[in-house]
LODOMAR-574850 format. One record per residue: x, y, z of N, C-alpha, C in turn; residue in one letter. Coordinates in steps of 0.05 Angstrom, whole numbers. Atoms other than C-alpha are relative to their C-alpha. Layout:
BEGIN
{{X; Y; Z}; {X; Y; Z}; {X; Y; Z}; "A"}
...
This chain:
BEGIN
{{-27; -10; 5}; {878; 583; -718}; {3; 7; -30}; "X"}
{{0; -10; 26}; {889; 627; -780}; {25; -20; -18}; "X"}
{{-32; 4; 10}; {943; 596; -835}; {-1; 25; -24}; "X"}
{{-7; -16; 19}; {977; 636; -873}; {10; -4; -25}; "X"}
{{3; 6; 30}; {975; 606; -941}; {-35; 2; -5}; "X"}
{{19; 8; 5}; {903; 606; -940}; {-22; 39; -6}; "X"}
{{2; -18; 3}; {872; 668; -968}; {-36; 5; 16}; "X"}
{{19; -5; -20}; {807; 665; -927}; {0; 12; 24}; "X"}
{{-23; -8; -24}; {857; 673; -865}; {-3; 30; 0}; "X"}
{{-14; -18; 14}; {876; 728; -903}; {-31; 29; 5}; "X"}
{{21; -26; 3}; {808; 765; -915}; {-12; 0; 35}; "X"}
{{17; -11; -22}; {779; 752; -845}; {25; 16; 15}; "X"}
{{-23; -11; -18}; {847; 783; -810}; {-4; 30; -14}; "X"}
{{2; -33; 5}; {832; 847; -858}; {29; -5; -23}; "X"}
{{-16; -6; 21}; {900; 835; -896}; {-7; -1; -22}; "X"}
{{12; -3; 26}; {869; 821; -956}; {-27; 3; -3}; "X"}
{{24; -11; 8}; {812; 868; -987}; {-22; -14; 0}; "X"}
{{31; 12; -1}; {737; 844; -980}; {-18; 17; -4}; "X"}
{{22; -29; -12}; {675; 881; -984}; {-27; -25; 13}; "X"}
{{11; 19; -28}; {650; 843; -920}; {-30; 18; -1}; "X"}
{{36; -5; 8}; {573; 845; -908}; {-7; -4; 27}; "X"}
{{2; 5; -23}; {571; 817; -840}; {21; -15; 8}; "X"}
{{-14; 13; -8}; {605; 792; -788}; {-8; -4; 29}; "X"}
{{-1; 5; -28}; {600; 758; -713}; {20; -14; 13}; "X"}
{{-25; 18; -19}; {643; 723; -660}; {9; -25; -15}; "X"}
{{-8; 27; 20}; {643; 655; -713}; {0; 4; -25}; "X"}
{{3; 6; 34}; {630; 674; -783}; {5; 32; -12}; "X"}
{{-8; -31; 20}; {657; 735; -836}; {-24; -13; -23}; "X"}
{{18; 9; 35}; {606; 741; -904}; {17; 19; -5}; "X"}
{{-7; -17; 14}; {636; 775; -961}; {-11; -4; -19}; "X"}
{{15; 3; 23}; {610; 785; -1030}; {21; -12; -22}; "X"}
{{-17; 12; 21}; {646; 735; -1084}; {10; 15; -20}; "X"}
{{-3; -19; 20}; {693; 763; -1128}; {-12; -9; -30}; "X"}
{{13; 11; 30}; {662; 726; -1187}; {-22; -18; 6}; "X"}
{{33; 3; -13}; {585; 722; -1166}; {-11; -17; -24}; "X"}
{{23; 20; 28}; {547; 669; -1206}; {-22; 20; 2}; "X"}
{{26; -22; 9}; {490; 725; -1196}; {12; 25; 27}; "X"}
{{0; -31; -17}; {494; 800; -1160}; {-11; -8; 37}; "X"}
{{1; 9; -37}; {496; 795; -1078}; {7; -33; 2}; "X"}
{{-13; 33; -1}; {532; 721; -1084}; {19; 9; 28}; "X"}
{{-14; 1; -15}; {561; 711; -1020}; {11; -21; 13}; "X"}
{{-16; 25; -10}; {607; 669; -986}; {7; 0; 29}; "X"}
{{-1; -11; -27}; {603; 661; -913}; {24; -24; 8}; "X"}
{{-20; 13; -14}; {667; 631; -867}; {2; 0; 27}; "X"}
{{-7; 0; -24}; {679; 611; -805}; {26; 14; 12}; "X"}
{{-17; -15; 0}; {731; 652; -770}; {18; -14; 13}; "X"}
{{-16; 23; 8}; {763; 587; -755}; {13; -16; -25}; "X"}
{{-5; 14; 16}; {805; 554; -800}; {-4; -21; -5}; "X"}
{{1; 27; 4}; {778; 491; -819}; {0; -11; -34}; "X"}
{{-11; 2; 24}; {801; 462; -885}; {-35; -15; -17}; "X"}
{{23; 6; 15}; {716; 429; -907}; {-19; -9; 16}; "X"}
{{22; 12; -21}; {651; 411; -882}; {9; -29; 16}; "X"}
{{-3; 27; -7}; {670; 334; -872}; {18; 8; 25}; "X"}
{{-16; -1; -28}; {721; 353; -824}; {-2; 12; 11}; "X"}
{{9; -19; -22}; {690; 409; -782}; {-5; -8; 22}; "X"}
{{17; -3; -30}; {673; 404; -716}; {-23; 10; -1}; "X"}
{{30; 2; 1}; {600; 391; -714}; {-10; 26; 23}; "X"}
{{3; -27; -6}; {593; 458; -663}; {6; 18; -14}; "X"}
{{-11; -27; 22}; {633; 498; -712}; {-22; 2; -20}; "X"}
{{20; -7; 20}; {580; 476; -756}; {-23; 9; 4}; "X"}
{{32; -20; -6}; {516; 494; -716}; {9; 38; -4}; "X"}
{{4; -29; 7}; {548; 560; -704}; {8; 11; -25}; "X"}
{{-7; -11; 37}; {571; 578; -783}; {-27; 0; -12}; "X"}
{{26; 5; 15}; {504; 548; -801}; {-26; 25; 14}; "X"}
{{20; -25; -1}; {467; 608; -756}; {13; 21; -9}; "X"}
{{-19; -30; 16}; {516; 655; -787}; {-10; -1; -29}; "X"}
{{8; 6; 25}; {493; 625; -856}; {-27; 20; 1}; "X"}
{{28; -2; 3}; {418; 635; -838}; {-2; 32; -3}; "X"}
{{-1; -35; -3}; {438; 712; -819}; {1; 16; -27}; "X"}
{{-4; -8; 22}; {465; 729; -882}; {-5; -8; -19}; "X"}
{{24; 7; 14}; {416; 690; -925}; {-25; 18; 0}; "X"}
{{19; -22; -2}; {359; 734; -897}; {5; 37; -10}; "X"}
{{-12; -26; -1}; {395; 796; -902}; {14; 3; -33}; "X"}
{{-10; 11; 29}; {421; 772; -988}; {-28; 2; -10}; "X"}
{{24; 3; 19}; {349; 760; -1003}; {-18; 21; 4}; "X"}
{{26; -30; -3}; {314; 829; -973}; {21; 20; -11}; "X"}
{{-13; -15; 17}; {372; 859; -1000}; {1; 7; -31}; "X"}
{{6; 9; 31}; {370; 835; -1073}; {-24; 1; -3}; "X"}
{{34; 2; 1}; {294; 822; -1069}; {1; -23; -12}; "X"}
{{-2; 19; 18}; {307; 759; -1085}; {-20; -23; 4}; "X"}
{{15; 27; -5}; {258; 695; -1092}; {9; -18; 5}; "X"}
{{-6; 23; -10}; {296; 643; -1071}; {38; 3; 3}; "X"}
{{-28; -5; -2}; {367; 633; -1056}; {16; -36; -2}; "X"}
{{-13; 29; 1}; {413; 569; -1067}; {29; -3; 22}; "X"}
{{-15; 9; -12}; {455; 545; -1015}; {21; -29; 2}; "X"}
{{-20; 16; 10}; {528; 509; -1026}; {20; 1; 11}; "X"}
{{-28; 0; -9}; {585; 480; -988}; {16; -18; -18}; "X"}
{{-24; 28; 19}; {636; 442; -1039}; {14; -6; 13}; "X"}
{{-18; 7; -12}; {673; 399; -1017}; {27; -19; -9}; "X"}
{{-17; 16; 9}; {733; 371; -1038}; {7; 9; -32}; "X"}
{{-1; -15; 23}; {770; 388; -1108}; {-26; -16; -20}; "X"}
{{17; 15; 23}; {719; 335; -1150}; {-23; 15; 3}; "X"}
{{28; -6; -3}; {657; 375; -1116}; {14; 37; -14}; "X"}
{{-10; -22; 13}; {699; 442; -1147}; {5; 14; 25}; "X"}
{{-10; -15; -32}; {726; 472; -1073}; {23; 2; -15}; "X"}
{{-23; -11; 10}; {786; 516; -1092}; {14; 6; 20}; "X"}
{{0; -16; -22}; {792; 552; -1032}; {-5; -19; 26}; "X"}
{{7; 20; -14}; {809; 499; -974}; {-7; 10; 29}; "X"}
{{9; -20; -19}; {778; 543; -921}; {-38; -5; 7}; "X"}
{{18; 10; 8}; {711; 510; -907}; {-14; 36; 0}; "X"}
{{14; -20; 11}; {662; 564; -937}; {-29; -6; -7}; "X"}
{{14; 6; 6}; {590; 564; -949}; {-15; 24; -32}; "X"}
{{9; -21; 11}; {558; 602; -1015}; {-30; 0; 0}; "X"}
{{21; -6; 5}; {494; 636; -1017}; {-5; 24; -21}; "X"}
{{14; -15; 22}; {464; 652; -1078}; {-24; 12; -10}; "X"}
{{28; -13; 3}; {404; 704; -1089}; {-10; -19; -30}; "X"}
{{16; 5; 19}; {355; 677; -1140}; {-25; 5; -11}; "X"}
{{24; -9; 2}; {299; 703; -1177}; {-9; -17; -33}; "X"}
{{19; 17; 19}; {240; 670; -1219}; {15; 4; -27}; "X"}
{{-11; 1; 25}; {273; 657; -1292}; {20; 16; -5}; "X"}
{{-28; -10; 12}; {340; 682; -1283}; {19; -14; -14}; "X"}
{{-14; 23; 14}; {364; 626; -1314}; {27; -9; 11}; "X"}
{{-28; 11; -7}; {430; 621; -1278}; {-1; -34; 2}; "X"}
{{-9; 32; 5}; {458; 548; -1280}; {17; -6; 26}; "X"}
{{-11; 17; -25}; {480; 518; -1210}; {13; -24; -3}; "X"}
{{-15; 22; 19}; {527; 465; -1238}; {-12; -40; 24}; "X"}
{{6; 34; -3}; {489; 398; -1214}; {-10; -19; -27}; "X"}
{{-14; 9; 26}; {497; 376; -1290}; {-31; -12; -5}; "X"}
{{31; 8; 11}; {441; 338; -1323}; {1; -25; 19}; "X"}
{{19; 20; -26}; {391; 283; -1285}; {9; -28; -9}; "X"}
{{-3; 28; 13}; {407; 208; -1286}; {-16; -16; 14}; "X"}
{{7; 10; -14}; {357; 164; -1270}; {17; -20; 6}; "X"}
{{-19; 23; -11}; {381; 102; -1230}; {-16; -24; -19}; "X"}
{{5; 22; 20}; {376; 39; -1272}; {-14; -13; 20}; "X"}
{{6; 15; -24}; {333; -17; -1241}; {12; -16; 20}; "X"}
{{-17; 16; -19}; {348; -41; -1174}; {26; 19; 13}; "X"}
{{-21; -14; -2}; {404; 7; -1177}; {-1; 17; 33}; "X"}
{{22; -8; -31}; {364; 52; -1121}; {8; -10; 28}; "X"}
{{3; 20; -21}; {364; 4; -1073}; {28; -10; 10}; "X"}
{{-28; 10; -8}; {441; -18; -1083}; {19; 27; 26}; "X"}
{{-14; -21; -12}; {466; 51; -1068}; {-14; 4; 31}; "X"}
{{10; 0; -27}; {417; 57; -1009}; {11; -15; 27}; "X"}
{{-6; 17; -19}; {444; 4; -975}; {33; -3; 2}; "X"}
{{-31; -5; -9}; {521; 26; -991}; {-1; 22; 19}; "X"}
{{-4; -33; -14}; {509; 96; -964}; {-13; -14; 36}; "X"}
{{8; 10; -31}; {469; 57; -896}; {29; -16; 9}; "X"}
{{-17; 21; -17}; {529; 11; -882}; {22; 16; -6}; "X"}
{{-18; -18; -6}; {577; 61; -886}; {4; 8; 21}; "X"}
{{0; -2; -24}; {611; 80; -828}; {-4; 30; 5}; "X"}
């Protein structure tokens, strides 16, 4: 069900402009208006669901072969070597747009672009092992 504060809504219904790339019975791609690199796209389910965590685990197989579609079709297009795939979730992971969305980004050998997973931290000792066993007993 579309809402109509949600400007995703907005682009798969056609009211608001896109330059759409594909589309099937579950998922619209369009090309980002502010591409971390050239052919950046952002694919949606043509359900409204507000983020991955809360999707309906079918909504996600089928978005995720809608993904794979327009991944292949981003990287023979661009010619690209590799491509980075990203669902944010939530405002801390930087999700703006509460419309779950997936981006796929073309990538080629030393383009240098910057994928914001920030600098590396190793885990202190022992540390490893703590988190392993919060993330297992989690429900």
């Amino acid at each position: 069900m579309a809402h109509d504060d949600c400007i995703f809504c907005k682009i798969i219904d056609g009211s608001i402009p896109s330059e759409k790339i594909y589309e099937d019975s579950d998922v619209v791609a369009f090309l980002d208006i502010n591409p971390t690199r050239p052919g950046h796209a952002l694919v949606v389910p043509r359900e409204h669901t507000k983020d991955f965590i809360s999707s309906d685990p079918a909504l996600l197989s089928r978005a995720i072969a809608g993904v794979q579609k327009v991944a292949g079709k981003v990287m023979s297009a661009m010619d690209a070597d590799g491509f980075v795939l990203a669902a944010l979730n939530g405002p801390a992971a930087g999700q703006e747009v509460f419309h779950l969305h997936f981006h796929v980004i073309p990538r080629k050998e030393g383009d240098g672009a910057l994928i914001g997973f920030g600098p590396k931290t190793p885990y202190k000792e022992g540390e490893i092992a703590e988190v392993a066993d919060k993330i297992r007993a989690a429900g």
